[in-house]
C-alpha positions as CSV (number, residue, x, y, z in Angstrom):
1,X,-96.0,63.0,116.8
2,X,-95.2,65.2,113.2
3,X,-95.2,68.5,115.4
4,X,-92.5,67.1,118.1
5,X,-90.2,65.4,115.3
6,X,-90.6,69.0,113.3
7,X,-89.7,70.5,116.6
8,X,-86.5,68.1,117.1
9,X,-85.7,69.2,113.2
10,X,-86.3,72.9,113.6
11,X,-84.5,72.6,116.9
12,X,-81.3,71.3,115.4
13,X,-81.6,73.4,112.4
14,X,-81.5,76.5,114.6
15,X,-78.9,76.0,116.6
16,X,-76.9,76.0,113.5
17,X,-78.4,79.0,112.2
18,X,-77.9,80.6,115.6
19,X,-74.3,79.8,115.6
20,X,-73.8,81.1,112.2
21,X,-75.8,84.4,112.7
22,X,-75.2,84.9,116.6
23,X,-72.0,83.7,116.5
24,X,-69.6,83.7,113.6
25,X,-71.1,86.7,111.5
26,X,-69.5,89.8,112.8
27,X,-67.5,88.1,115.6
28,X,-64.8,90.4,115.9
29,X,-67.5,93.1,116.5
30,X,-68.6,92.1,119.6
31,X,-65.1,92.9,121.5
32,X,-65.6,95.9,120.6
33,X,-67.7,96.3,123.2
34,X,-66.9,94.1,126.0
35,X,-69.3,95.8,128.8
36,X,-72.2,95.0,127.1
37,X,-71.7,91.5,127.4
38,X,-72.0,88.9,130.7
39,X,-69.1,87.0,132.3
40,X,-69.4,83.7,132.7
41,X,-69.8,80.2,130.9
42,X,-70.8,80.0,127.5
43,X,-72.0,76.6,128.1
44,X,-75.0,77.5,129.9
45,X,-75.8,80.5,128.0
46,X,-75.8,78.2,125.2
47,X,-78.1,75.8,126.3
48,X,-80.3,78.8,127.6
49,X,-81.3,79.8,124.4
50,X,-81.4,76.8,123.0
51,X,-84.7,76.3,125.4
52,X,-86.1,79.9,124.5
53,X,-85.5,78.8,120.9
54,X,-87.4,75.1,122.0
55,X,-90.4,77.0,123.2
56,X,-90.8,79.6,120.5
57,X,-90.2,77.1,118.1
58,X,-92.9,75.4,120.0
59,X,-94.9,78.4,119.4
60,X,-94.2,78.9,115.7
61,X,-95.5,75.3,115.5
62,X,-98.4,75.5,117.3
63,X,-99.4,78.8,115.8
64,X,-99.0,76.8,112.0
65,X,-101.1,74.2,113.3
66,X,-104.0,76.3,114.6
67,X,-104.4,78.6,111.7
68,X,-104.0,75.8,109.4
69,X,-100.8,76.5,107.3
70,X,-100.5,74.1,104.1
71,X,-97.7,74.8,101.7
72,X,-94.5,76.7,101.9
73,X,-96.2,80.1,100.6
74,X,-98.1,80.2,103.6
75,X,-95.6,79.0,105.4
76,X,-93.1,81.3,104.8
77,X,-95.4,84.3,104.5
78,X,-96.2,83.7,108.8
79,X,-92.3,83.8,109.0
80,X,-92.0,86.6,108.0
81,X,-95.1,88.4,109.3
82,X,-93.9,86.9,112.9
83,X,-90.2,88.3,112.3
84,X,-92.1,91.5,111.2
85,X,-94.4,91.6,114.6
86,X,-92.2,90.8,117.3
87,X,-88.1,89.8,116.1
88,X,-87.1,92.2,114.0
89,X,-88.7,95.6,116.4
90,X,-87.4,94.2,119.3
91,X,-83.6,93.5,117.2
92,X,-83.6,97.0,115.9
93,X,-84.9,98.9,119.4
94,X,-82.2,96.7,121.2
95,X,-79.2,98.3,118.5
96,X,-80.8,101.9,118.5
97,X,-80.3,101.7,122.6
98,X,-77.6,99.6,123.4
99,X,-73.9,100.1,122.6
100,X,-73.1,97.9,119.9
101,X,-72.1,97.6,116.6
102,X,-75.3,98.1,114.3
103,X,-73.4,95.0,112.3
104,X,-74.4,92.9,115.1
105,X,-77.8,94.3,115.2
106,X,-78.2,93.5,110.9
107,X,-76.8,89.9,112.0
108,X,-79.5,89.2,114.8
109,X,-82.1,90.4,113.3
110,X,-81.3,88.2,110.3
111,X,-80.4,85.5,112.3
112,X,-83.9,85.8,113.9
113,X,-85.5,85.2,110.4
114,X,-83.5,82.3,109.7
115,X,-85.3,80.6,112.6
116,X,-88.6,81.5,111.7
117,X,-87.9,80.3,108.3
118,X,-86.2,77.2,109.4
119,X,-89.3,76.4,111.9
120,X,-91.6,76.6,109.0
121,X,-89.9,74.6,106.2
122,X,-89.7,71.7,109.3
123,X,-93.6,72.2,109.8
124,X,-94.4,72.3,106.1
125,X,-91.7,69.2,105.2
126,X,-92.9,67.2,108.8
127,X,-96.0,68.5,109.4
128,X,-97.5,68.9,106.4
């Protein structure tokens, strides 16, 4: 029950984070280069990601849990090694190939540590 009510927290906390980082940060830059980016609704794209961020949140969790993360060191220390691994390759290949602004790239790839770090503070505070 503590993993699902730190998912509901780290859920909630994201999508702030995501709004802040994805969204606001830098906003001007991403008509700069209007091909890059779909037509259509924001509304769905929205709530899109916010399922990707439910499941690897999910993950995050679930990874904490097996390897037995106590404290905020640890804690913290996975966030980063995670954002290390996977987010923050992935953030910089995607601005080294793609047309846009390398702004946007510093902004996601920040914005995909904030959610690391946000899912583990919610497992360390809910969890335990």
């Amino acid at each position: 029950m503590r993993v699902f009510l730190a998912l509901i927290a780290a859920t909630a906390g994201i999508s702030l984070s995501d709004w802040l980082f994805f969204g606001v940060i830098f906003h001007d830059e991403y008509m700069r280069t209007p091909e890059m980016w779909r037509a259509g609704p924001e509304s769905r794209k929205i709530a899109g990601s916010m399922v990707l961020a439910v499941f690897g949140t999910a993950a995050f969790l679930a990874l904490a849990h097996r390897i037995g993360v106590h404290g905020f060191g640890p804690a913290m220390a996975l966030s980063v090694l995670v954002w290390l691994a996977a987010a923050l390759p992935q953030t910089v290949t995607n601005t080294l190939y793609l047309k846009y602004s390398a702004r946007l790239g510093v902004s996601h790839a920040l914005g995909w540590l904030a959610r690391l770090v946000i899912a583990a503070a919610a497992y360390v505070l809910i969890v335990g």
